[in-house]
C-alpha positions as CSV (number, residue, x, y, z in Angstrom):
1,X,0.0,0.0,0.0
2,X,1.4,3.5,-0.8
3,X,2.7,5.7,2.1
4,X,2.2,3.6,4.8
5,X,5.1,4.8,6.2
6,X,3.5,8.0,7.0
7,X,0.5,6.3,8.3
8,X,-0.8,6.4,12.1
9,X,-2.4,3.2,12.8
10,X,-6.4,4.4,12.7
11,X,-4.9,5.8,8.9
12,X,-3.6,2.8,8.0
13,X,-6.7,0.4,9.6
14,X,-9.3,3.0,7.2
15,X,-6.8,2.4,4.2
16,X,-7.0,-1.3,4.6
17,X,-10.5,-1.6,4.6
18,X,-10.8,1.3,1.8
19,X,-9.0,-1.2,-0.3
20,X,-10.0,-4.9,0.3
21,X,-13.9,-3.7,2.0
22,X,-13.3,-6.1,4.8
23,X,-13.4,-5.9,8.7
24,X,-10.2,-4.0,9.9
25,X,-8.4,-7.0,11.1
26,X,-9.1,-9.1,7.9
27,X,-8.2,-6.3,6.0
28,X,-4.9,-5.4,7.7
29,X,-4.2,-9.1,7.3
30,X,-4.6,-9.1,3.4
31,X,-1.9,-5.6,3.6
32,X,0.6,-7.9,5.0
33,X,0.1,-10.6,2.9
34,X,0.2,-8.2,-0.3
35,X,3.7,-6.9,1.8
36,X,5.2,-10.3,2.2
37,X,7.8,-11.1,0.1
38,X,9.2,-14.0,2.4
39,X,11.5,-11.8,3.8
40,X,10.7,-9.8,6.8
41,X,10.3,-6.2,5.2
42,X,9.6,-2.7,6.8
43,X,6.3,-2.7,5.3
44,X,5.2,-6.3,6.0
45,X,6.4,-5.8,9.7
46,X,4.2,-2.6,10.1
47,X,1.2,-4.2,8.6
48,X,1.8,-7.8,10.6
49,X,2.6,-5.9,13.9
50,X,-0.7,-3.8,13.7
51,X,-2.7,-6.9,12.2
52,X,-1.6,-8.2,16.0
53,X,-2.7,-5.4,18.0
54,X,-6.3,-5.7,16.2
55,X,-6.8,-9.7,16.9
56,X,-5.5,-8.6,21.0
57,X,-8.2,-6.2,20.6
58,X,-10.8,-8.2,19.9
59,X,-10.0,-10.8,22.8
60,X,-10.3,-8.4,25.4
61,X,-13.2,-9.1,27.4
62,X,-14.1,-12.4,26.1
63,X,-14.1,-15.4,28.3
């Protein structure tokens, strides 16, 4: 995705779903996919890293 480097994570979590018009976590998931070139890059890191916040965030308060 272009200029995710200058991104804040709500920017990037709207441009994700802008794009691939899924939930923000599926969405996010799909960015790092598109990112992964089987080497850990900048851009795959940033897009894996905040595709694990959202799946923390939605395990909060569940049993």
């Amino acid at each position: 995705m272009l200029d995710w480097q200058n991104m804040s994570e709500e920017e990037a979590i709207e441009a994700a779903i802008d794009e691939h018009g899924k939930d923000a976590t599926t969405s996010v998931a799909y960015c790092a996919l598109e990112a992964n070139t089987g080497m850990e890059s900048p851009e795959y890191t940033f897009w894996f890293d905040l595709f694990l916040k959202l799946k923390k965030r939605e395990h909060v308060g569940r049993a």
